[in-house]
Structure formats: structure tokens, C-alpha cells
C-alpha positions as CSV (number, residue, x, y, z in Angstrom):
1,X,0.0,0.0,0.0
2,X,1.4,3.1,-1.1
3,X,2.2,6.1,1.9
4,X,-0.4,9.2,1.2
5,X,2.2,12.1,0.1
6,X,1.7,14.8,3.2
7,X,3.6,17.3,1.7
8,X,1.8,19.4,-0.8
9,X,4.7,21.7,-3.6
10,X,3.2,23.9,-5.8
11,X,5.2,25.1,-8.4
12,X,4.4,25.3,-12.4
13,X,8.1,24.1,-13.3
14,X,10.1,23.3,-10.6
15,X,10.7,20.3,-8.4
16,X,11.5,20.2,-4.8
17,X,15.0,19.5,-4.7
18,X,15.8,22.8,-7.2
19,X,14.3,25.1,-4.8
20,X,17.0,23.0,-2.2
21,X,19.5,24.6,-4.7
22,X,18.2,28.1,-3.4
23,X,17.0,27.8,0.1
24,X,19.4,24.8,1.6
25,X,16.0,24.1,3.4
26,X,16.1,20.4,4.6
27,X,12.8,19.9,3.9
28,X,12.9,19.7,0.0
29,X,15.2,16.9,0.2
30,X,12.5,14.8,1.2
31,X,10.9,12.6,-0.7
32,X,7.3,12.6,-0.1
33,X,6.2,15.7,-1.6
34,X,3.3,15.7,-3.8
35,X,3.6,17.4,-6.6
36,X,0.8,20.4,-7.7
37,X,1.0,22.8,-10.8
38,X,-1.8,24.9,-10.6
39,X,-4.9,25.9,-8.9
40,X,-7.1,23.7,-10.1
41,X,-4.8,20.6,-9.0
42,X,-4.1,22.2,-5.5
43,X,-7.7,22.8,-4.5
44,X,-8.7,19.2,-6.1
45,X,-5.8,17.5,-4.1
46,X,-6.7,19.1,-0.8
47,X,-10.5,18.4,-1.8
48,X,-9.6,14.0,-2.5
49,X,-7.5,13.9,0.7
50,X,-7.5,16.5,3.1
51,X,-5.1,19.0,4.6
52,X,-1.5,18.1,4.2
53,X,1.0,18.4,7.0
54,X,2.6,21.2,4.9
55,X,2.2,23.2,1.8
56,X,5.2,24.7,0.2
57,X,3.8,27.8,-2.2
58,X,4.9,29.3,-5.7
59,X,3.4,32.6,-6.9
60,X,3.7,32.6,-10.5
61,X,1.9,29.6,-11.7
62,X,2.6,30.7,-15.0
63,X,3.5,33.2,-17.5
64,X,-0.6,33.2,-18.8
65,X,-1.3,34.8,-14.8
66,X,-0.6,37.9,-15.9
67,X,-2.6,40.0,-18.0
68,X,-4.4,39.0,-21.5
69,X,-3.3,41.1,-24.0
70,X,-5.9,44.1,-24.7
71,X,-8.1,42.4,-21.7
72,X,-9.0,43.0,-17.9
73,X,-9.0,39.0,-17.4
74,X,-6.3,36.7,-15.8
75,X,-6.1,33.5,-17.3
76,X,-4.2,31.8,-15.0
77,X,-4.7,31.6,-11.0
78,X,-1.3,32.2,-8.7
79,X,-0.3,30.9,-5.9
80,X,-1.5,34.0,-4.0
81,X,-5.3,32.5,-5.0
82,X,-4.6,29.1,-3.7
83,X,-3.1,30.8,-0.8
84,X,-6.7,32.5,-0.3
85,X,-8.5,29.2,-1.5
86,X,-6.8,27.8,1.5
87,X,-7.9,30.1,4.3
88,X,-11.5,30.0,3.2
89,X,-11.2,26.0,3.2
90,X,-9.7,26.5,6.7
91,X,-12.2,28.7,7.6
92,X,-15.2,26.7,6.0
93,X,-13.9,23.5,8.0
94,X,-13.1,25.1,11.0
95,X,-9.7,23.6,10.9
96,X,-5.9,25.4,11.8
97,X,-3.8,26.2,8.4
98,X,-1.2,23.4,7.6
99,X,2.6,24.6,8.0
100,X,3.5,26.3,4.8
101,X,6.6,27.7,3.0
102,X,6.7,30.2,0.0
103,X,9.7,29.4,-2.2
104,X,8.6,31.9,-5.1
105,X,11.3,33.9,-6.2
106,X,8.6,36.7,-6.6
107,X,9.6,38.9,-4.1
108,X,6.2,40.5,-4.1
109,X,4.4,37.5,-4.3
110,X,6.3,35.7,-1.7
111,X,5.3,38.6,1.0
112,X,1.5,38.3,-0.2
113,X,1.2,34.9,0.6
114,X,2.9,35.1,3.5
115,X,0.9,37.9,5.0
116,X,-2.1,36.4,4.0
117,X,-1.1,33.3,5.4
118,X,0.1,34.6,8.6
119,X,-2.2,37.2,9.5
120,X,-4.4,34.0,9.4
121,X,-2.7,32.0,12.0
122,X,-2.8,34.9,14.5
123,X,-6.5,34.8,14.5
């Protein structure tokens, strides 16, 4: 029988063990991460099999998030709107947010999600 994956990386390209490259965190050199590559496959996973035991977050999902050309619509979520996903889910199921990590090398991103993501643990 095959171990559930606890650890939940969302990242459009990467793999865990490049961001290791970056952060020398300890944690991506495990090998139980789960991989997710956009919004629609991290709310899905978290919806099949509940709250992992930590999330590790990307913002730019991918190049599409930005803008359309000529257009007011995104066509592409980032990892800031799974970060928010996850609150409300949290929220909705009255349960306490997983540990979590941003590795985006968005500087601007990275602080959203983690202010978002902080400012809900302190409530």
C-alpha cells in the first residue's frame, strides 16, 4: 500500500529538490512531496484527501497569470489565489492552516502569501 504524500509543492516548473538549490532548506530533500501545478490541482488535491502536513507555495503559476493582451482578465490563477483558497477552506472547515513555505522567487508574491497566510494563524 502506497504512503499518502503529506507534503503538498506547488510550483508550475520546478521540483522540490531545485528550490533546495536556493533555500538549503532540509525539507525539499525529502521525498514525499506531492507534486501540484496549478490551482485547479491544488484545490482538487486538498479536496480528495485533506489537509496536508505542509504546503510549500509558488506565486507565478505561470507566464498566462498575468494580464491577456488588450483584456482585464487573468487566465491563469497564482499561488496567492490558492493561498486564499486555503484560508477559506480553513475557515469553511473550522480547521488550523497546515505549516507552509513560500519558495517563489517573486519577491512581491512571496510577502502576499505570506501575510495572508500569517495574518491567518494569528487569528
Amino acid at each position: 500500500m502506497e504512503m499518502t504524500k503529506r507534503l503538498l509543492f506547488l510550483d508550475d516548473i520546478r521540483y522540490p529538490f531545485e528550490v533546495y538549490h536556493y533555500t538549503q532548506n532540509d525539507i525539499f530533500r525529502r521525498k514525499d512531496w506531492y507534486i501540484v501545478r496549478n490551482y485547479e490541482q491544488f484545490t482538487g488535491r486538498i479536496l480528495e484527501q485533506g489537509l496536508p502536513e505542509m504546503i510549500s507555495f509558488d506565486h507565478d503559476l505561470a507566464d498566462e497569470h498575468y494580464l491577456k493582451t488588450g483584456s482585464q482578465e487573468f487566465v491563469e490563477k497564482a499561488g496567492y489565489d490558492c493561498a486564499k483558497w486555503l484560508v477559506e477552506y480553513c475557515m469553511d472547515h473550522l480547521l488550523d492552516l497546515p505549516e507552509f513555505y513560500c519558495h517563489s522567487l517573486n519577491p512581491v508574491g512571496k510577502e502576499n502569501i505570506e501575510s495572508l497566510l500569517n495574518n491567518f494563524k494569528r487569528i
